[in-house]
N, C-alpha and C positions, 0 to 999 in steps of 0.2 A: 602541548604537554610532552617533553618528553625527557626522557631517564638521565641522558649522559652529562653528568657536572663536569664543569670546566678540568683542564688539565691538570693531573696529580691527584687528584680523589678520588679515584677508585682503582689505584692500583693494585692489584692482587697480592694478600698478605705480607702487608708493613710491614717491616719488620719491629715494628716499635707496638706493634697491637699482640697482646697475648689475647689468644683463642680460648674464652670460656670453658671451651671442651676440653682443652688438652692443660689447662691449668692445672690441675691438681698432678701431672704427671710431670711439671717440671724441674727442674735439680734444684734442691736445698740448699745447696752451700750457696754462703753470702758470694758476692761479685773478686772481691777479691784472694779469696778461697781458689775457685774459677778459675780468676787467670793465674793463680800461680801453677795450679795443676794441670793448667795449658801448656802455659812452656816448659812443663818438667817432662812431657810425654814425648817417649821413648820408641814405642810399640804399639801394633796395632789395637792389640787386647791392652794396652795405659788408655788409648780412646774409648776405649767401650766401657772400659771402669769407668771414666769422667761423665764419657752420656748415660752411666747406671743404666745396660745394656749388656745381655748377657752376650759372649764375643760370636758365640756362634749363631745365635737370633740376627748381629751387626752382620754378618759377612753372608746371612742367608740372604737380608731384604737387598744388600749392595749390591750381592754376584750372584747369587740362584735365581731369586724372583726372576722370569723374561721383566727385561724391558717396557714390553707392552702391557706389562701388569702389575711395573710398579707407577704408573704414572696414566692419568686421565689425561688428554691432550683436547682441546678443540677450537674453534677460530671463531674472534673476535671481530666485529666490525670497528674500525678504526673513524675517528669523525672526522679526519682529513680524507677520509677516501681506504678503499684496501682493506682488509681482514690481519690481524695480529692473533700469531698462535699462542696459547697459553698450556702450559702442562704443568698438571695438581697433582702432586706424589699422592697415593691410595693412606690411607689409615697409620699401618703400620713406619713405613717411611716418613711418614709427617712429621710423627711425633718424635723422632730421632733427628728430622731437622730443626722442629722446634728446639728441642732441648741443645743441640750446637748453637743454632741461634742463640740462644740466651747465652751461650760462653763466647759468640766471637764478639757479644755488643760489650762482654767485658774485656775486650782487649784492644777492640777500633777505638782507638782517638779523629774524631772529626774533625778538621780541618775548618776554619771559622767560614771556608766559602760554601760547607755542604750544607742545603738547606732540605736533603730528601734523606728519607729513611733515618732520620734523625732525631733525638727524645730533643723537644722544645723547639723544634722547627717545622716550617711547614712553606706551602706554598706563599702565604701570607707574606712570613719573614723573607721570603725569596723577594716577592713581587718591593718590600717596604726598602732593601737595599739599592735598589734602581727609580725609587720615586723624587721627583723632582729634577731630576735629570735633564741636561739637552739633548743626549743621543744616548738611543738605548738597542744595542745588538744584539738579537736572538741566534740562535745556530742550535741545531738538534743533531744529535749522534747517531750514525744509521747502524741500524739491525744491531741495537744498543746489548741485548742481552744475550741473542744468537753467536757475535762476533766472539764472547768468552768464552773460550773451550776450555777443555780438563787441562790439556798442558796450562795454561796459562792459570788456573787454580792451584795447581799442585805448585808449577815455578813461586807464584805469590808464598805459599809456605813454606818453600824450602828455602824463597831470601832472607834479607833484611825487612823488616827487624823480626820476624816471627819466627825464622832459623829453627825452623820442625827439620824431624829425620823424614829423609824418602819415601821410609814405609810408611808413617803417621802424615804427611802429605799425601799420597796416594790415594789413601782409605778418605780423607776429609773430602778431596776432590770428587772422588767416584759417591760420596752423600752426597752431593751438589749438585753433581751433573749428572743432564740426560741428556743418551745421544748425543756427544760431546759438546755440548754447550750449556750454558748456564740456563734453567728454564725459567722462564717470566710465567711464577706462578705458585713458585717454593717458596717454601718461610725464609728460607738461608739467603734468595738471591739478591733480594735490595741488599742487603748488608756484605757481601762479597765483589755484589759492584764501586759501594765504596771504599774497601778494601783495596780493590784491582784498581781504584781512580788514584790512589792517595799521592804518588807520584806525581801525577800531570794535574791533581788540580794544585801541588806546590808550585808547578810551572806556571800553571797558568794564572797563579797569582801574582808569582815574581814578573811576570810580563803585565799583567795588567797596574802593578804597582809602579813601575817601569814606562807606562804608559800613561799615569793619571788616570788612572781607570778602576770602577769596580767591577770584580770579578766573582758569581758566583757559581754553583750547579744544584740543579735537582733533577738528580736520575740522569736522562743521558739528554736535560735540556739545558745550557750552557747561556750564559747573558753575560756582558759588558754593557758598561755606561759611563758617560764621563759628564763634565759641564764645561770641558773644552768646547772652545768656539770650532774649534775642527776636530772631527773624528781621528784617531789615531792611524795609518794607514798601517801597523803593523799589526795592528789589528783587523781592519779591512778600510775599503775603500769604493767608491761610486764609479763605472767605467760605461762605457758603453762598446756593447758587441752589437752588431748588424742594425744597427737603428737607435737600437733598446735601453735602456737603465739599467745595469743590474749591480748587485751588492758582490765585490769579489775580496774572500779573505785575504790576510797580510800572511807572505810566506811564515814567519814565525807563530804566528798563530797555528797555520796549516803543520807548520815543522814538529812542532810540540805534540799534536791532534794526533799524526801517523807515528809518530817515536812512541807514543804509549797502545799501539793496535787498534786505533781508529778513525772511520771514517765522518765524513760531514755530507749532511742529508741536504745536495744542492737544491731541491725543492723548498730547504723551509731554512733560507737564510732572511731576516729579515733588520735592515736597519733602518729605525724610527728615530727622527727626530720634533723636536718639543714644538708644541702646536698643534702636532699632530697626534691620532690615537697611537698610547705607548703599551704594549702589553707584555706581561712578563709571567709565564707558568699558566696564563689561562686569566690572569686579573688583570684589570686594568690600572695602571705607574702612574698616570701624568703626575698627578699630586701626591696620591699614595693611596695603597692597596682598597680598591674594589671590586665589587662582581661589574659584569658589563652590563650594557641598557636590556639586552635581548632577555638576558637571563632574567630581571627583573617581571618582565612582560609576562615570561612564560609563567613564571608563580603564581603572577598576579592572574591570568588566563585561568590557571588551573583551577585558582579558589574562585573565579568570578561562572564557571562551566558549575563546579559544586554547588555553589548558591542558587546558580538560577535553574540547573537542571537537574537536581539532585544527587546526592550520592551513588545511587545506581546507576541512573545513564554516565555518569564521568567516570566511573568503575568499567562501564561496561569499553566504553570509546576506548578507554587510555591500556585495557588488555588485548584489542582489537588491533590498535594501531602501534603501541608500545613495549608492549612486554616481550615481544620478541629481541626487541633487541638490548636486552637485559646483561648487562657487564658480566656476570655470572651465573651459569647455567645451576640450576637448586631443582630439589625436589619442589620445594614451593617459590612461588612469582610472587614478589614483591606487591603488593597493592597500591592505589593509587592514593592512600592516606596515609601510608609508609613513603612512599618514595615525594610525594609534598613534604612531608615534614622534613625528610632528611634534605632540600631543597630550603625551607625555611631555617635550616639549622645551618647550611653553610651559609647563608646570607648572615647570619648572627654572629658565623664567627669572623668573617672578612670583613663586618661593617662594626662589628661591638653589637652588645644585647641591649644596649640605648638607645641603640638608632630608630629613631623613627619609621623606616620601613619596615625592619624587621619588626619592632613593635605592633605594627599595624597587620601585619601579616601573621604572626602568630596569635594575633587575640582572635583575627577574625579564622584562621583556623581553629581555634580553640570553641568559637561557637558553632 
């Protein structure tokens, strides 16, 4: 029994999820209302009219609040190993990134390779682009949301195509960021990172198109795939250092990576070819998008522990041995018939609501 779903589902405040709570406070005008009053703004107080913020409330919570008190910070266990820091902007700041949130998803164009923080994408469609494939390349981007600082937010608005004045970049960046980097935990930052990508995933599409290759991203985890009989070496290739096997990228690959400000997480390169386990975002490719065997077991585990040992004792086991390591820290801990269900819910949605296992597993939850 335990909490953490595969890759991509549970990252801290989608940006495609509107928060219950902060519904009723977000901006009226239609979308294209939005973006037009986007690019007309001039001034810092033209922003605070559009977030419907009065200017001087906007430049208390930006520049007065400390720091330390506009943002909750705390660390994550990561299930590769390592703690991952998260920082949740407090109340008032939230709700001033939600409501930009809502005005920058009216003005990003996605790019057909982003399959993260994106309305009708998901891990799913990620994994369905690389199915059936002979070779399939994973590569993950290191210290994905840390490496974006302010300058590099502000630069993003003051070019192409979003061509803000300085002071109206300024102000957008310093809502975004904390401690100069982008925090993995705001409502703004999935959607600024694909803002900050839109360039290099154009590269990296002209390259993988270039190369016979599919190229997508979700977040800062990157795949290529081909049904070439040979792997593209300009994308990477098999070498051997002191004994060993290892996967080493194609300079052009690498070229493109560091021209847009970043790096490649040499721990988790990995290149899978067909026969063997293919996985993509956490699902597994060979044929096309599923949960893996383990994950199955555990559900299965969870509801065979409720059956035979009742509801209490599997409540009591899985807050004992589980609940601390709970993706996010709440006044209240998840239960062990919340966190099953939302378990039988993603198998439903990776397999279809027909499938058979999912069928079998939510009836026998249901009694």
């Amino acid at each position: 029994m335990v909490i953490n779903f595969p890759k991509g589902q549970l990252i801290p405040e989608n940006s495609n999820i509107k928060s219950k709570s902060y519904a009723h406070l977000l901006l009226k005008d239609n979308p294209e209302t939005l973006r037009e009053k986007f690019f007309s703004l001039s001034t810092a107080r033209d922003l605070a009219k559009l977030l419907n913020v009065e200017y001087r409330r906007l430049v208390y919570h930006i520049y007065i609040v400390p720091p330390s008190k506009r943002y909750k910070t705390f660390e994550l266990p990561k299930n590769s190993g390592g703690t991952r820091q998260i920082s949740t902007p407090q109340t008032a700041l939230k709700i001033i990134q939600w409501k930009l949130n809502q005005v920058l998803q009216t003005i990003y164009e996605p790019k057909p390779s982003v399959h993260g923080f994106v309305s009708g994408k998901s891990i799913v469609t990620n994994a369905q682009a690389h199915a059936k494939k002979r070779y399939i390349l994973n590569l993950d981007l290191k210290d994905f949301f840390p490496s974006i600082n302010f300058g590099r937010v502000r630069g993003m608005f003051i070019a192409a195509p979003y061509g803000l004045t300085p002071e109206v970049a300024t102000v957008l960046a310093q809502i975004c960021c904390h401690n100069n980097q982008l925090p993995q935990g705001a409502p703004t930052s999935p959607i600024i990172t694909n803002m900050i990508c839109a360039k290099m995933d154009s590269q990296l599409q002209q390259l993988a198109k270039a190369c016979k290759a599919t190229y997508t991203r979700y977040g800062d985890d990157i795949t290529f795939s081909t049904t070439l009989k040979e792997f593209p070496e300009s994308l990477a290739k098999v070498v051997t250092e002191e004994g060993k096997e290892k996967v080493a990228l194609g300079e052009p690959l690498l070229g493109i990576i560091a021209e847009n400000g970043f790096q490649v997480n040499e721990n988790k390169i990995h290149l899978q070819a067909k026969g063997n386990h293919q996985e993509v975002t956490g699902l597994t490719a060979n044929k096309f998008p599923n949960v893996n065997r383990k994950f199955v077991r555990q559900v299965r585990a969870m509801l065979h522990a409720w059956a035979k040992f009742g509801l209490e004792a599997a409540e009591k086991e899985f807050q004992e041995k589980y609940a601390s390591k709970s993706r996010l820290p709440s006044k209240s801990t998840a239960s062990f018939k919340e966190v099953l269900r939302g378990k039988i819910e993603f198998i439903g949605m990776v397999k279809g609501k027909e499938d058979k296992i999912y069928s079998k597993f939510i009836d026998k939850f249901n009694i």
